[in-house]
N, CA, C and O atoms as a Tinker XYZ file with bonds, in Angstrom:
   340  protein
     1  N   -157.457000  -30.478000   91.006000    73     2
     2  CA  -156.831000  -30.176000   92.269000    64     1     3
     3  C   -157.625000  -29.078000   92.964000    63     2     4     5
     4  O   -157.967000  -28.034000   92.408000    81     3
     5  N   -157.888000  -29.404000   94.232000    73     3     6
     6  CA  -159.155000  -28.486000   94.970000    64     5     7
     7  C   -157.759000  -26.954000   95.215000    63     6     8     9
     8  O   -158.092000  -25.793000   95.453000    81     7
     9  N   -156.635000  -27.322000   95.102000    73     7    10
    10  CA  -156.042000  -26.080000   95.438000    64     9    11
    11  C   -156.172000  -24.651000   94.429000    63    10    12    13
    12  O   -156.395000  -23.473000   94.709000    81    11
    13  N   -155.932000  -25.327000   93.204000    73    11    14
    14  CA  -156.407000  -24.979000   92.113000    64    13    15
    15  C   -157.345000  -24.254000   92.102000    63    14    16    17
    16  O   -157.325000  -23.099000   91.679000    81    15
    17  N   -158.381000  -24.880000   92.607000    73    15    18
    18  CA  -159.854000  -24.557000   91.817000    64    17    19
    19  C   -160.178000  -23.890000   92.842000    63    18    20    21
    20  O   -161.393000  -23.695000   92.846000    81    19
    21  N   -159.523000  -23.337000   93.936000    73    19    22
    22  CA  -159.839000  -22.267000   94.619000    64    21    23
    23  C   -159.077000  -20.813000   94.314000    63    22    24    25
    24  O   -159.527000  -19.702000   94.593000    81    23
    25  N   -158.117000  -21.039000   93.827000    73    23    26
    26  CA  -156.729000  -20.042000   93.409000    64    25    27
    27  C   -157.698000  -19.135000   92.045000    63    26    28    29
    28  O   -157.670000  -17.933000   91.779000    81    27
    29  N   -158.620000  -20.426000   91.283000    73    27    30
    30  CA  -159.739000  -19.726000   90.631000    64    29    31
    31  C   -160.635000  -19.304000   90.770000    63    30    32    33
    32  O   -160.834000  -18.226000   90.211000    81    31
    33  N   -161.854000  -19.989000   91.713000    73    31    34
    34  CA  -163.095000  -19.469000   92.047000    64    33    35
    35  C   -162.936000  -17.836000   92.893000    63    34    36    37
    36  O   -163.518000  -16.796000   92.584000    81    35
    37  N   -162.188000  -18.006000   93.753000    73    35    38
    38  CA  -161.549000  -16.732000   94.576000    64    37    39
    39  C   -161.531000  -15.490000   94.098000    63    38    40    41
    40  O   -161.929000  -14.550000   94.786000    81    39
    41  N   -161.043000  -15.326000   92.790000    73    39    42
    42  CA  -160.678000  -14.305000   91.952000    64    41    43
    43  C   -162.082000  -13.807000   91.257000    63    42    44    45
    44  O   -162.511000  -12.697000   90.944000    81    43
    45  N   -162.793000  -15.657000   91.126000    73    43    46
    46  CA  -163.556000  -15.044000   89.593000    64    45    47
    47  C   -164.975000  -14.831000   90.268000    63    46    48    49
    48  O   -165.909000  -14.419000   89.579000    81    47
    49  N   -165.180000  -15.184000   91.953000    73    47    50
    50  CA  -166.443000  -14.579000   92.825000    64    49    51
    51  C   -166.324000  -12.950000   93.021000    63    50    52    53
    52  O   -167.255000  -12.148000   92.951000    81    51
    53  N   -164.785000  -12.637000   93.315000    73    51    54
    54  CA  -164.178000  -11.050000   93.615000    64    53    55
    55  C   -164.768000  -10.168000   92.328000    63    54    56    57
    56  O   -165.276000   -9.047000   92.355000    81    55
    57  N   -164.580000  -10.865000   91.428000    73    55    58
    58  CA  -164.862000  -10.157000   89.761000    64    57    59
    59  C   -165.946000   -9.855000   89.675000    63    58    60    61
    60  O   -166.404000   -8.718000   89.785000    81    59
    61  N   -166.519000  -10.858000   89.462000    73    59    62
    62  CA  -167.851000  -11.365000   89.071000    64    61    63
    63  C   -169.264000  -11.171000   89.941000    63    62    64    65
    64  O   -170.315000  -11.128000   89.302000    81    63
    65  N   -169.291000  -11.063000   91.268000    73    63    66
    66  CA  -170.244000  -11.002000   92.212000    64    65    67
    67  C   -169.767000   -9.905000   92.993000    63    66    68    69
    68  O   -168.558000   -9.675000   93.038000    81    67
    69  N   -170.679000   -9.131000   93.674000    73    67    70
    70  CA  -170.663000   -8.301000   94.694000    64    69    71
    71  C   -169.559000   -8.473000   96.078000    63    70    72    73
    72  O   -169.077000   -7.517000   96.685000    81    71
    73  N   -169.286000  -10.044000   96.416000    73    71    74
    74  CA  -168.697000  -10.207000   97.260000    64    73    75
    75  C   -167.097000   -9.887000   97.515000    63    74    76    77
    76  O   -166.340000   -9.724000   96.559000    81    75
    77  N   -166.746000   -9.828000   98.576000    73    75    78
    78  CA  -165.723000   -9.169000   99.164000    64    77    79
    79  C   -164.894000  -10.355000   99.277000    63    78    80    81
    80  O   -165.251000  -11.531000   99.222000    81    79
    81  N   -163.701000   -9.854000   99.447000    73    79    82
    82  CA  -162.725000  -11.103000   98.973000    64    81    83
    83  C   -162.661000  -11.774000  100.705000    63    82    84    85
    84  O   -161.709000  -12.513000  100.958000    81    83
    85  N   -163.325000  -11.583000  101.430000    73    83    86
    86  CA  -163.487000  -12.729000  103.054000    64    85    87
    87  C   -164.368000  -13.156000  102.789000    63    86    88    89
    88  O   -164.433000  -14.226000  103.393000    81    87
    89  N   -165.850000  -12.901000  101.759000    73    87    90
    90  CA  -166.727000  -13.648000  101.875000    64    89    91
    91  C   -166.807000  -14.606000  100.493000    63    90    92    93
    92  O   -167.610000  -15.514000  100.282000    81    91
    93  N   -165.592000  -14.064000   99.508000    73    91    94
    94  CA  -164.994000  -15.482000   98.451000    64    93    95
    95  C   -164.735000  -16.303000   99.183000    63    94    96    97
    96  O   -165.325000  -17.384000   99.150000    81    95
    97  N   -163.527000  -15.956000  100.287000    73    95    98
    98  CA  -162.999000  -16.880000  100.285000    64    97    99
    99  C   -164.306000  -18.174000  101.399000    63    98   100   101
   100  O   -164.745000  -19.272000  101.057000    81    99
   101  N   -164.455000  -17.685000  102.214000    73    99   102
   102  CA  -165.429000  -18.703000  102.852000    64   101   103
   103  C   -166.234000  -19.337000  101.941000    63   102   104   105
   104  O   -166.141000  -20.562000  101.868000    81   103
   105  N   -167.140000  -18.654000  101.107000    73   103   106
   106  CA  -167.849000  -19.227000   99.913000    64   105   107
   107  C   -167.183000  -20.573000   99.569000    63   106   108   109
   108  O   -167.440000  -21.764000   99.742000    81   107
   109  N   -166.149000  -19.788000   98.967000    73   107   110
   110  CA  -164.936000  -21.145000   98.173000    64   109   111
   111  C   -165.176000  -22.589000   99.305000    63   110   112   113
   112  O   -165.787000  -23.657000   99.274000    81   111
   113  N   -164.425000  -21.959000  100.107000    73   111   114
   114  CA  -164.167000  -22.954000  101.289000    64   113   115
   115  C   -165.864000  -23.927000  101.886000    63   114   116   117
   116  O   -165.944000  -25.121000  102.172000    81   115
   117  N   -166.759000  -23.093000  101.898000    73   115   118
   118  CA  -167.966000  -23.861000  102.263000    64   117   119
   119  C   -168.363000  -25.002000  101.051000    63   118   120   121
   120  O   -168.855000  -26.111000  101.261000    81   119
   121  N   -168.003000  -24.406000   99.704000    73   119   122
   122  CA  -168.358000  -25.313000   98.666000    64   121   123
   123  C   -167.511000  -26.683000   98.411000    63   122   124   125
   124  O   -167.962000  -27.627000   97.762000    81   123
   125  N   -166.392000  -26.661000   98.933000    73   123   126
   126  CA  -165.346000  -27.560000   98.410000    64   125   127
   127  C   -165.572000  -28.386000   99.889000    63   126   128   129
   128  O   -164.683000  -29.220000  100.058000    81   127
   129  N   -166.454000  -28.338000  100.866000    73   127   130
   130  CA  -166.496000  -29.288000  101.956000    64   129   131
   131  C   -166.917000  -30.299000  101.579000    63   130   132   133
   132  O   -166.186000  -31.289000  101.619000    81   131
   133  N   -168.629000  -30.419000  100.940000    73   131   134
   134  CA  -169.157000  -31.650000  100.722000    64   133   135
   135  C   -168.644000  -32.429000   99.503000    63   134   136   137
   136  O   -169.076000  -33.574000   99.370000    81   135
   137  N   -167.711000  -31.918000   98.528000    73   135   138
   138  CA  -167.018000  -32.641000   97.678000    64   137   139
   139  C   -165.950000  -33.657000   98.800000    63   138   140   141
   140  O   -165.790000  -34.868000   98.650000    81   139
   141  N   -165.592000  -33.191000   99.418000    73   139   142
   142  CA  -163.858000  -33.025000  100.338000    64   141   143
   143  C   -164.573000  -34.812000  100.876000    63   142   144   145
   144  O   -164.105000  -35.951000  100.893000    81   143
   145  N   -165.984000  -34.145000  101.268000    73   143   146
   146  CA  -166.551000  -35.323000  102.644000    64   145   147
   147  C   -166.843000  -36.379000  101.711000    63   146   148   149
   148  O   -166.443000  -37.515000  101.967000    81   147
   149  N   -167.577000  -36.112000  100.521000    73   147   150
   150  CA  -168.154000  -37.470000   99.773000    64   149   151
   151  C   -166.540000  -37.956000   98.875000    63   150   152   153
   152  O   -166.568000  -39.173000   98.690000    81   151
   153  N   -165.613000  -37.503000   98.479000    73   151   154
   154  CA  -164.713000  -38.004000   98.115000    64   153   155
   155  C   -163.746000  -39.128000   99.135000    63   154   156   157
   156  O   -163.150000  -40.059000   98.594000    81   155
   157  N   -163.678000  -38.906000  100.690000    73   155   158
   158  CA  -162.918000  -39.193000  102.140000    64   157   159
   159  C   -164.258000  -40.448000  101.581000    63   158   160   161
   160  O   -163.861000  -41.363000  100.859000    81   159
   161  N   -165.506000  -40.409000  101.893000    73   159   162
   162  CA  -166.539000  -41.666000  102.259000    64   161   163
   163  C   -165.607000  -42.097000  101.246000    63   162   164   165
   164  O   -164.613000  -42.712000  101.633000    81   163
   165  N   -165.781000  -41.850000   99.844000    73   163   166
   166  CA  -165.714000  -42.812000   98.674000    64   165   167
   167  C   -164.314000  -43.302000   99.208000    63   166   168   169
   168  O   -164.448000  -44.148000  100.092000    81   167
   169  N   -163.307000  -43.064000   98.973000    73   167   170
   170  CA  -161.833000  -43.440000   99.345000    64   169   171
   171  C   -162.062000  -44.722000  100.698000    63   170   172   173
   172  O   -161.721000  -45.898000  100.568000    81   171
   173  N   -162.415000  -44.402000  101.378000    73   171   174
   174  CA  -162.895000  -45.062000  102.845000    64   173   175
   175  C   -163.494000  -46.659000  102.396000    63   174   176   177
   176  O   -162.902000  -47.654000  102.814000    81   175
   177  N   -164.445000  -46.755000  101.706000    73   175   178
   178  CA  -165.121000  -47.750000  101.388000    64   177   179
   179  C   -164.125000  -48.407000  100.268000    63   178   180   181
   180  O   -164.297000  -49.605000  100.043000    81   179
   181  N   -163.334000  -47.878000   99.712000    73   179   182
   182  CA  -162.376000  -48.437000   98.283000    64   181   183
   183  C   -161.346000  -48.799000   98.813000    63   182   184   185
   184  O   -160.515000  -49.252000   98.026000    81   183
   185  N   -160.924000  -48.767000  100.399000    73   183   186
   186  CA  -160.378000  -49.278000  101.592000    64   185   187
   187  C   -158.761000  -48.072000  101.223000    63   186   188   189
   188  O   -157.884000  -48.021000  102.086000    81   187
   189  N   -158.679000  -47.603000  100.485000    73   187   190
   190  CA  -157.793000  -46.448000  100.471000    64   189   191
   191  C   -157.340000  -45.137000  101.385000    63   190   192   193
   192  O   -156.680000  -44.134000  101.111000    81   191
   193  N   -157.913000  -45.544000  102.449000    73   191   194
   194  CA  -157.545000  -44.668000  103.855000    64   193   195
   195  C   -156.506000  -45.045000  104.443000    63   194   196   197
   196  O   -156.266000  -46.250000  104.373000    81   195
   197  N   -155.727000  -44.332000  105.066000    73   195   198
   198  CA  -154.994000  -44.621000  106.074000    64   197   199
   199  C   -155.246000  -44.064000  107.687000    63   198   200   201
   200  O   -154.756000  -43.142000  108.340000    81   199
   201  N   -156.313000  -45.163000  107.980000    73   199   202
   202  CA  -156.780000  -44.778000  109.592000    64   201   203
   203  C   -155.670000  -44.412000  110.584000    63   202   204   205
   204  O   -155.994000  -43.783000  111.592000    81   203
   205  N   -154.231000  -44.793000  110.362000    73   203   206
   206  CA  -153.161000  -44.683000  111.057000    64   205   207
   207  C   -152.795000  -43.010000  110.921000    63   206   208   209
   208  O   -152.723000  -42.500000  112.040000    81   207
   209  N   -152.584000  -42.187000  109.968000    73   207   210
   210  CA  -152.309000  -41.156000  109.419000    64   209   211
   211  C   -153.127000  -40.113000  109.446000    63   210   212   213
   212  O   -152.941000  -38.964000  109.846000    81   211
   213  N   -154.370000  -40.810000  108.817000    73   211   214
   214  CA  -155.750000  -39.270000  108.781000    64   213   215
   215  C   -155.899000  -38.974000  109.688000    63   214   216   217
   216  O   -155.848000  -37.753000  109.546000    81   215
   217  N   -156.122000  -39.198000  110.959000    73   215   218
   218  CA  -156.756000  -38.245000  111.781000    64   217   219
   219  C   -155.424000  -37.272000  112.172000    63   218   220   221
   220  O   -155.652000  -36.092000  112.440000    81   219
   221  N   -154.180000  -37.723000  112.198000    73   219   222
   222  CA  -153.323000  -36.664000  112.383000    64   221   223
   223  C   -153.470000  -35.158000  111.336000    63   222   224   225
   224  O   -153.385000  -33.932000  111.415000    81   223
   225  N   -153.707000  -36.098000  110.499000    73   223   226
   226  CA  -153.515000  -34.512000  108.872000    64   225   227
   227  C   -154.165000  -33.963000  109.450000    63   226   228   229
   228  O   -153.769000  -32.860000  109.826000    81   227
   229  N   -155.691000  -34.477000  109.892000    73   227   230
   230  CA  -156.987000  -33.836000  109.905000    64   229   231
   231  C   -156.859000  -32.720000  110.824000    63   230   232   233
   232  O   -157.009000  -31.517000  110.612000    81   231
   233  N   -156.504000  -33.448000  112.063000    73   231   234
   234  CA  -155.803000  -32.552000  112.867000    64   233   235
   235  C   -155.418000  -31.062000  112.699000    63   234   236   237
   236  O   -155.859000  -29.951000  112.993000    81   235
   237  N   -154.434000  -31.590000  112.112000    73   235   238
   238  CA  -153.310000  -30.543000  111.297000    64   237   239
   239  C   -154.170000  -29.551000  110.601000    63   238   240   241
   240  O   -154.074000  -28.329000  110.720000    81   239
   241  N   -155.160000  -30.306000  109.741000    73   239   242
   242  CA  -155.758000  -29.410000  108.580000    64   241   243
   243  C   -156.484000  -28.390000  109.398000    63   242   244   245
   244  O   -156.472000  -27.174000  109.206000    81   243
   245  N   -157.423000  -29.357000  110.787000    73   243   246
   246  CA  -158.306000  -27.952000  111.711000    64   245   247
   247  C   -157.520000  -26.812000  112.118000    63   246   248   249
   248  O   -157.610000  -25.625000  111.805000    81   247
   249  N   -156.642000  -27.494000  112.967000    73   247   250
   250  CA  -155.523000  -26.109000  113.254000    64   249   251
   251  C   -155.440000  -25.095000  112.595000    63   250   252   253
   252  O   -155.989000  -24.019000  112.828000    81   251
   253  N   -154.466000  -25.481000  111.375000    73   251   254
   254  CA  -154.321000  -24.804000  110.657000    64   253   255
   255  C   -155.459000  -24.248000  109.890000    63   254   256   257
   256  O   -155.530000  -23.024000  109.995000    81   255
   257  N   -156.247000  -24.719000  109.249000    73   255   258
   258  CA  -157.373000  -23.416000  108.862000    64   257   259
   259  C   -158.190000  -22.638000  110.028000    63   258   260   261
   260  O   -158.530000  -21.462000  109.903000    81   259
   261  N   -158.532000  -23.608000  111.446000    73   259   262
   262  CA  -159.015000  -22.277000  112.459000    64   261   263
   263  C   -158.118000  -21.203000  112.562000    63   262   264   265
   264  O   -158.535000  -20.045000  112.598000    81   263
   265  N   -156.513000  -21.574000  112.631000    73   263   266
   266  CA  -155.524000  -20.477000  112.941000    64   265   267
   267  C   -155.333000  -19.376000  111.781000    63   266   268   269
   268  O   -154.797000  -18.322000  112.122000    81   267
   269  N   -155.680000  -19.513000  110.596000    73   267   270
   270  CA  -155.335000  -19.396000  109.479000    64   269   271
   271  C   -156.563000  -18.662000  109.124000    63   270   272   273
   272  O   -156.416000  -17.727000  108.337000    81   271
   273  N   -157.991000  -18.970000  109.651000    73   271   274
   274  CA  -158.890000  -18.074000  109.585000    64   273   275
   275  C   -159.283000  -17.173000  110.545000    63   274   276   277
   276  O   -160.296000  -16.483000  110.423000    81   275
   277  N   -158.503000  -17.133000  111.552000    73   275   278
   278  CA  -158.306000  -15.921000  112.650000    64   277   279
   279  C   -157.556000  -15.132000  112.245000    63   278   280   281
   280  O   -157.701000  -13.957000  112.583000    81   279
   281  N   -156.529000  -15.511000  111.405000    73   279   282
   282  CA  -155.459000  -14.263000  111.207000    64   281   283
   283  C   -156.083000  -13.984000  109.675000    63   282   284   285
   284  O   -155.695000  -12.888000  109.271000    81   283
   285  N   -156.929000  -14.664000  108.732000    73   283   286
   286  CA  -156.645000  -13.897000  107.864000    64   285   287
   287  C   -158.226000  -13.406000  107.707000    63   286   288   289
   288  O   -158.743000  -13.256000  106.600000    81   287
   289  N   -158.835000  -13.207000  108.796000    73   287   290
   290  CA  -160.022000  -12.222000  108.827000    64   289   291
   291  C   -159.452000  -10.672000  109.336000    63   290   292   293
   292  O   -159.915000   -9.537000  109.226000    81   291
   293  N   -158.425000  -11.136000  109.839000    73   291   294
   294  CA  -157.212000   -9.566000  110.345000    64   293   295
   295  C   -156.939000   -9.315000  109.778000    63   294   296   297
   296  O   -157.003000   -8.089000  109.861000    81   295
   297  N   -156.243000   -9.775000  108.371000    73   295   298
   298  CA  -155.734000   -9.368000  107.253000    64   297   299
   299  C   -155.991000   -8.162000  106.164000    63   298   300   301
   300  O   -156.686000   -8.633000  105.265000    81   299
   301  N   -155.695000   -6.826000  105.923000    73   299   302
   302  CA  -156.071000   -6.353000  105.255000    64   301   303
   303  C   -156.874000   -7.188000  103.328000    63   302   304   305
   304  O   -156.524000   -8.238000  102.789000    81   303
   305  N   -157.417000   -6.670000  103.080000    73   303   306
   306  CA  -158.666000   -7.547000  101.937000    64   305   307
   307  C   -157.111000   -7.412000  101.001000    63   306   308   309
   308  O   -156.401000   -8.341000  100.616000    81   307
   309  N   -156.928000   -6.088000  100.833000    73   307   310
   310  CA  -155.560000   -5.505000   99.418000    64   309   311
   311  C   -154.337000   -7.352000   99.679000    63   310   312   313
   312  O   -154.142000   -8.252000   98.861000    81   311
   313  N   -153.940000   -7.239000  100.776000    73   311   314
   314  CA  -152.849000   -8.229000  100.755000    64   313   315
   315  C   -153.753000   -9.263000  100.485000    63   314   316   317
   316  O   -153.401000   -9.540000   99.339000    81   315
   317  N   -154.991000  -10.290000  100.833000    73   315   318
   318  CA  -155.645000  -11.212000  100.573000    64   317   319
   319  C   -155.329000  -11.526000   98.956000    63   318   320   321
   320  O   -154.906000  -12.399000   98.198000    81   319
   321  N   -155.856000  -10.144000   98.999000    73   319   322
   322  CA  -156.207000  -10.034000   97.070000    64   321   323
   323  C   -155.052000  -10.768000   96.012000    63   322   324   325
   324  O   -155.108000  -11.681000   95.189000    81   323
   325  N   -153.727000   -9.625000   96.626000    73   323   326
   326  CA  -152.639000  -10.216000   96.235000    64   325   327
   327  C   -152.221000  -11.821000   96.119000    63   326   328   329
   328  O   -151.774000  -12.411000   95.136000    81   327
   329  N   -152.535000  -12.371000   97.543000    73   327   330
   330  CA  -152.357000  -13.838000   97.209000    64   329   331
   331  C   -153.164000  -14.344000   96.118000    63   330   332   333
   332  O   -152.656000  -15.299000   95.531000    81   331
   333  N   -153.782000  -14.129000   95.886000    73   331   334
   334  CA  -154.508000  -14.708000   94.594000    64   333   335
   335  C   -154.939000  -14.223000   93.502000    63   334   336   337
   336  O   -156.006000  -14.522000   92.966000    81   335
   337  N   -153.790000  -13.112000   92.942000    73   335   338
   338  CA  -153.848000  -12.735000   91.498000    64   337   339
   339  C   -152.443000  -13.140000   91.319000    63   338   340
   340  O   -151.907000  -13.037000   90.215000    81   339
């Protein structure tokens, strides 16, 4: 589960590497795109899409992470942190 495996990488880039918990989290987020895109092709071709539905989520999903990464570059790093320990 990509939710997962960000709830982990997040923590263990903060630990582990120099980086600051805004530039985990983008990290995270830049890495889990081209999985995200070649998994959507694969699904797509295995005719397992729903052309009726996706572009709404998708929608949904831009919104919400542009909105979601405006406010949580405002965010103090301490509360960030919290969400994910």
């Amino acid at each position: 589960n990509r939710n997962l495996l960000g709830a982990v990488v997040v923590p263990a880039l903060t630990l582990f590497t120099p980086m600051d918990h805004y530039s985990a989290l983008g990290t995270s987020l830049t890495a889990m795109s081209l999985p995200a895109l070649v998994g959507t092709v694969t699904h797509y071709q295995a005719g397992n899409l729903n052309l009726r539905v996706a572009p709404f989520l998708a929608l949904g999903s831009i919104v919400g992470a542009y909105g979601g990464g405006k406010i949580g570059v405002q965010v103090d790093e301490d509360y960030l942190r919290f969400g994910f320990s």
